[in-house]
N, C-alpha and C positions, 0 to 999 in steps of 0.2 A: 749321517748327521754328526753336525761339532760335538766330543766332548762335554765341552762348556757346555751348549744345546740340551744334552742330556740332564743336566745337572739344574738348569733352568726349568725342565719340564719337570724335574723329579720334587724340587722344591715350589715352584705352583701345585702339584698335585698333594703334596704334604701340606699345604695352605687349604686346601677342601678339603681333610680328614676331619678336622674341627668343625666346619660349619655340619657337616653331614653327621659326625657325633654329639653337636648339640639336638640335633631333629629326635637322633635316638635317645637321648637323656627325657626330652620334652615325653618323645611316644611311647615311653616303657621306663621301669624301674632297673634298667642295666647300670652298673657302676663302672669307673673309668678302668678296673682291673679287668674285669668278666669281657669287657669289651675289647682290651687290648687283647685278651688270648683270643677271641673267635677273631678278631684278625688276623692274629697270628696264622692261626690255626686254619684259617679259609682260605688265605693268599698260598699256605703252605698245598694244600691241595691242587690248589690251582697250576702252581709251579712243579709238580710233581706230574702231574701230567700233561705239562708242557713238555716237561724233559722227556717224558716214556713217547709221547709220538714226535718228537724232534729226531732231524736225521742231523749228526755232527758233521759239520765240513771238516775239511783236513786242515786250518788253520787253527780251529779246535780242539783236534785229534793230536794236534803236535805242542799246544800250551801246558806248560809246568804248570800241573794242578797242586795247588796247597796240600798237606795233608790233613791228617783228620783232626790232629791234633789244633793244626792253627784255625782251621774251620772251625771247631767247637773255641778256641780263642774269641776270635771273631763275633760268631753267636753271643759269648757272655757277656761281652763289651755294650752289644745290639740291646740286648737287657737290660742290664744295668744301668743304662744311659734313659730307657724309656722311664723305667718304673722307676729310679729315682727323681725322675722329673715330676712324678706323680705325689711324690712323700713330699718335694718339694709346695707344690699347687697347697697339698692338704696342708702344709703347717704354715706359710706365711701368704698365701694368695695366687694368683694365675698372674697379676702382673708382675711381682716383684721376683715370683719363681721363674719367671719367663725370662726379664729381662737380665738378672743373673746367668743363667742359665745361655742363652742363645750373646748376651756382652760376653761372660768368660769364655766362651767358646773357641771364637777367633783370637785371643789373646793365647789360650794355650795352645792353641795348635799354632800360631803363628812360631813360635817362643820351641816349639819343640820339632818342628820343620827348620828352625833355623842352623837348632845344635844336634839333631842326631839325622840332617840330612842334606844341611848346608845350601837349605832355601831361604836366601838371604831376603830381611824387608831393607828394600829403599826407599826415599823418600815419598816417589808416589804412591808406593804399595802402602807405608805407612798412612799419607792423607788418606787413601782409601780406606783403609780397616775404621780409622775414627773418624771419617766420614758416616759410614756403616752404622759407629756403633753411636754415635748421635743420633741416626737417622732410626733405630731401634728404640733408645729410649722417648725418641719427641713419641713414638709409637705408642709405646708400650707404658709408659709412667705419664704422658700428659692429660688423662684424666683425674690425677689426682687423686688421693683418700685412699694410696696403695698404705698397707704395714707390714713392714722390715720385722721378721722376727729370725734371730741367728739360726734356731736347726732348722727351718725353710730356705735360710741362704745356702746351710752344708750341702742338704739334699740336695742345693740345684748345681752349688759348685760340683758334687761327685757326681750328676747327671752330664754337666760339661768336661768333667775328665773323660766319662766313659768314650761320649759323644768322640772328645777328640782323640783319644787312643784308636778308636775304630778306625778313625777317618787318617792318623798319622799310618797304623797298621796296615789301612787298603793301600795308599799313595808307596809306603815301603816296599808291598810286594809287586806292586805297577811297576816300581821301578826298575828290580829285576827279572821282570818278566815272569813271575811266577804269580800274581794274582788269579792266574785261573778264570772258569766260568761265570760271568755273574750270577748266571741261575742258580747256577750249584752253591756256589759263596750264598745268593739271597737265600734260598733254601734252608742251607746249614744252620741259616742265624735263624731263619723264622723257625725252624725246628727246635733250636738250643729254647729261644722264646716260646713256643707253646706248652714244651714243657716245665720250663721255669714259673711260666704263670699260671699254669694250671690249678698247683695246691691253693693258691690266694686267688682265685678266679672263684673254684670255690666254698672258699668259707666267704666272697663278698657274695654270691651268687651266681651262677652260673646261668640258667637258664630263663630270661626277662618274663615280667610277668605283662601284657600291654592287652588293650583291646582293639590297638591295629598293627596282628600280625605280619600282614601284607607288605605292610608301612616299614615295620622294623626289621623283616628279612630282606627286602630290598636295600635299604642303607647298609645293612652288616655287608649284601654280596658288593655293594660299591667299596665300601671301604676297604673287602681285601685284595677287591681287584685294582684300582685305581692308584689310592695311596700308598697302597702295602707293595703287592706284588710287582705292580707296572713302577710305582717311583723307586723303591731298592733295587733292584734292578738297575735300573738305570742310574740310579745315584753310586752304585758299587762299580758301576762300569767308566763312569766318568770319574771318581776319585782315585783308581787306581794310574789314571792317564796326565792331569791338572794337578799343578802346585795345591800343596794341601790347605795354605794358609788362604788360596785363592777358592777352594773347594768353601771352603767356610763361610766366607764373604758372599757367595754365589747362592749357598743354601738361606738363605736371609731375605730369597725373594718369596720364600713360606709367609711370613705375617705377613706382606705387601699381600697377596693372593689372598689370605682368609679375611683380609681389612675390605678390596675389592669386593669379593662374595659377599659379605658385613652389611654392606652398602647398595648392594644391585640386587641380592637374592635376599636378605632377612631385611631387607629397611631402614637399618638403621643410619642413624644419623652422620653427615659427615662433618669431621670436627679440623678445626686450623692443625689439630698437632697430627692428623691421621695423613694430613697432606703434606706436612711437614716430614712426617717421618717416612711417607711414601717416596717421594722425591732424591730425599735422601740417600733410600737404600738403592733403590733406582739406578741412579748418579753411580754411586758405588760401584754396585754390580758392573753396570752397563762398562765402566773407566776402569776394571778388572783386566773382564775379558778382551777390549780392546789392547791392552798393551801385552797380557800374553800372549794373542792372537800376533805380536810385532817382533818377539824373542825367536830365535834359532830353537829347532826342535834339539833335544837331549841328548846326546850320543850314548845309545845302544840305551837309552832310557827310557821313557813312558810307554806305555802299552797305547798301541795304535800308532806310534808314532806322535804324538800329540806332545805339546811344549810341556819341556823340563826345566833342568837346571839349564844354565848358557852355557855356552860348548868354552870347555877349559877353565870352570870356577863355576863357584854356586851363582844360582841365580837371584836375580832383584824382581822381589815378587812378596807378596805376602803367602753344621750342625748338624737345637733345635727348636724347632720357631713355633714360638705362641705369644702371640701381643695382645695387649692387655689396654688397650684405650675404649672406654666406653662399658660397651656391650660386644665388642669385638672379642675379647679373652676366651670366650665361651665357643668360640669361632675353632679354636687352633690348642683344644686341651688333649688331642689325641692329635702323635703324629706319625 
């Protein structure tokens, strides 16, 4: 499977974390911290004994594993990126924290791909990014009655740094061939993550108080299989491989997917700007990975072989997603 592929399926799957954590908000008094750790914490299991009955092939056996050091890098970044995104929601809204949040995103990773890796944007890379990030906000801000308040903007802008330092950090060590396992890498983070949120899991509460048990331990096991365990994974395997500023633009098909579910699975309404903004990110995406898919693979670059920089000079190329139109916001508040 492409790469790209990977990256598409990891951010669809991160666009159903939101709808399936709204069902648990509705069936039980969990709060969005208590929730992010038993994701954490579920995926982490899960991945833990993946690894113990996995037998390593020898192209495994022979990749420059990170150390433990940049592993636990990794992990705090993985953090910091979720739970401020969450301080964001709480102090100025799910849209405006959103759209901050998943707009800055590609902007700084674009901006930092450029000068510490000499992933150059050209002009279509550039239409593409603000294609993107129109296509986000007709999403995300065209239902209107959003409020701007400043430390809701900081939290979401330091949730888009974390975001993009992860995502510049994965693409760095792809490039030298030292990215290592994804499992091991997903692992590390969701490890660094269960313990990080634990203290604040709880003093919010830890274990849901509901009168359908059944209801809410099924959601919790989807969310750390699905969007946790199966999309990092895959999202850490494809950003160590794909231009990073290209990684960012790709992970933006998360709201298109939680708007979709929005619409098919909860009912709700579809509005001119959800189409609008769908289309959009779409377009984007889709006019990405076709022109990467056209560049010369990296010399002694990406992990997989997969497109890098153009052979003899940077290349011309350019999250996390919760959209906020309607009743959609509610869709994509855990990712």
């Amino acid at each position: 499977m492409s790469k790209h592929l990977y990256l598409v399926v990891a951010g669809a799957a991160w666009g159903t974390a939101g709808a399936a954590a709204s069902l648990l908000f509705l069936a039980s008094d969990l709060g969005p911290l208590a929730l992010s750790f038993w994701r954490c914490a579920g995926a982490l299991v899960l991945l833990l004994a993946a690894l113990a009955v996995r037998r390593p092939r020898g192209r495994e056996l022979s990749a420059r594993r990170p150390s433990t050091g940049s592993l636990v890098a990794t992990g705090l970044l993985f953090t910091l990126f979720q739970a401020a995104y969450f301080g964001a929601v709480r102090e100025t809204g799910l849209a405006v924290g959103t759209v901050v949040t998943l707009g800055a995103g590609p902007v700084l990773i674009a901006l930092g791909a450029r000068y510490w890796m000499g992933e150059r944007l050209g002009a279509g890379g550039l239409a593409a990014v603000g294609g993107a990030l129109a296509g986000l906000a007709a999403l995300t801000l065209g239902g209107g009655g959003a409020e701007v308040r400043p430390a809701g903007v900081g939290w979401a802008l330091l949730s888009a740094a974390g975001y993009a330092a992860m995502t510049l950090r994965t693409r760095a060590l792809g490039r030298r061939g030292a990215g290592g396992d994804p499992l091991v890498t997903t692992a590390w983070s969701l490890a660094v993550g269960t313990v990080c949120l634990l203290p604040l899991a709880l003093l919010e509460g830890l274990v849901p108080h509901t009168a359908q048990p059944g209801r809410v331990l099924w959601l919790l096991v989807y969310v750390a299989t699905v969007p946790t365990a199966l999309a990092y994974v895959l999202y850490f395997s494809g950003a160590a491989a794909v231009r990073a500023a290209t990684v960012s633009v790709i992970m933006l098909i998360e709201p298109v997917a939680a708007a979709v579910i929005g619409v098919l699975v909860l009912g709700e309404r579809l509005t001119g700007p959800v189409v609008l903004g769908t289309l959009l990110l779409l377009t984007a995406v889709i006019a990405l990975i076709v022109d990467e898919g056209r560049r010369p693979a990296e010399v002694g670059g990406g992990a997989d072989g997969d497109v890098g920089a153009d052979v003899g000079g940077p290349g011309v190329e350019p999250g996390v997603g919760e959209p906020g139109v309607g009743s959609v916001p509610a869709q994509s508040a855990v990712r």
